[in-house]
C-alpha positions as CSV (number, residue, x, y, z in Angstrom):
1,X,66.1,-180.2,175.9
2,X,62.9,-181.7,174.3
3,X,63.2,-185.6,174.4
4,X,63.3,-187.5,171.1
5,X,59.2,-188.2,169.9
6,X,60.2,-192.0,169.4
7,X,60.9,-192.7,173.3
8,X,57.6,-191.0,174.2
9,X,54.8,-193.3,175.2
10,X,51.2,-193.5,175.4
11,X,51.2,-192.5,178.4
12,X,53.1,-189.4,178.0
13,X,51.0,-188.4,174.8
14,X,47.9,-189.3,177.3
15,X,49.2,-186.7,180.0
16,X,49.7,-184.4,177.2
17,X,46.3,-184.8,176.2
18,X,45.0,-184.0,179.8
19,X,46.9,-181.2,179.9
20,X,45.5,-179.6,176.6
21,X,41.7,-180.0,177.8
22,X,42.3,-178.9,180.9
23,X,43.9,-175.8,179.4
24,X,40.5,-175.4,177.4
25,X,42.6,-176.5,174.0
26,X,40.0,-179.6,172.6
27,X,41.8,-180.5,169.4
28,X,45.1,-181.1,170.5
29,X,44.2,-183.2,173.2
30,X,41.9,-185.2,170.9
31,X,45.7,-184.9,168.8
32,X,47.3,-186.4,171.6
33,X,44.8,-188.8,172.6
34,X,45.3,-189.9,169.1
35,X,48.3,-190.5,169.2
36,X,48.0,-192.5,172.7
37,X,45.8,-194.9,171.2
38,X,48.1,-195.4,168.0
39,X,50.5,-196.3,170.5
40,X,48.6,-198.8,172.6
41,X,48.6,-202.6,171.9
42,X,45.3,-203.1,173.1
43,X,42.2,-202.0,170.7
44,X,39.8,-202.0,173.8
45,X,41.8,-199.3,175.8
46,X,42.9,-197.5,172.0
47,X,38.8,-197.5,171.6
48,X,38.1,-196.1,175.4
49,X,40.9,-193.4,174.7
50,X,39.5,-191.7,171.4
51,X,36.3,-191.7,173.0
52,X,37.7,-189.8,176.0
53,X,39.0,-187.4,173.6
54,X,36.5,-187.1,170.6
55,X,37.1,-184.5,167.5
56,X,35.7,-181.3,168.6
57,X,33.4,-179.4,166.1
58,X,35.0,-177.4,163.2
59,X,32.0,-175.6,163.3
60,X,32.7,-171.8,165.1
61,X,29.4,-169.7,166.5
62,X,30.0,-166.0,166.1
63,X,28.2,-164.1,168.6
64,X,27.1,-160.6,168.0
């Protein structure tokens, strides 16, 4: 069973976000990391986390 979103915590939305970049997936960690720096009380380690984690390009290169 999934656990309820409200008793997840920075941390776990910050694993989460590992997990998607390491799986090659750059917009839902940056998602993730997003929402791991809503949830943390400090604006320092909120500003070090979106920059771990930046908005990837929306921009797609077709190749031929």
């Amino acid at each position: 069973m999934t656990p309820d979103p409200a008793d997840l915590t920075a941390s776990d939305y910050l694993d989460g976000a590992r997990e998607m970049a390491a799986a090659n997936r750059p917009f839902l960690a940056h998602l993730l990391a997003e929402e791991a720096a809503q949830r943390t009380a400090d604006p320092a380690t909120a500003a070090g986390i979106r920059a771990s984690f930046p908005a990837p390009t929306t921009t797609r290169e077709e190749t031929d």
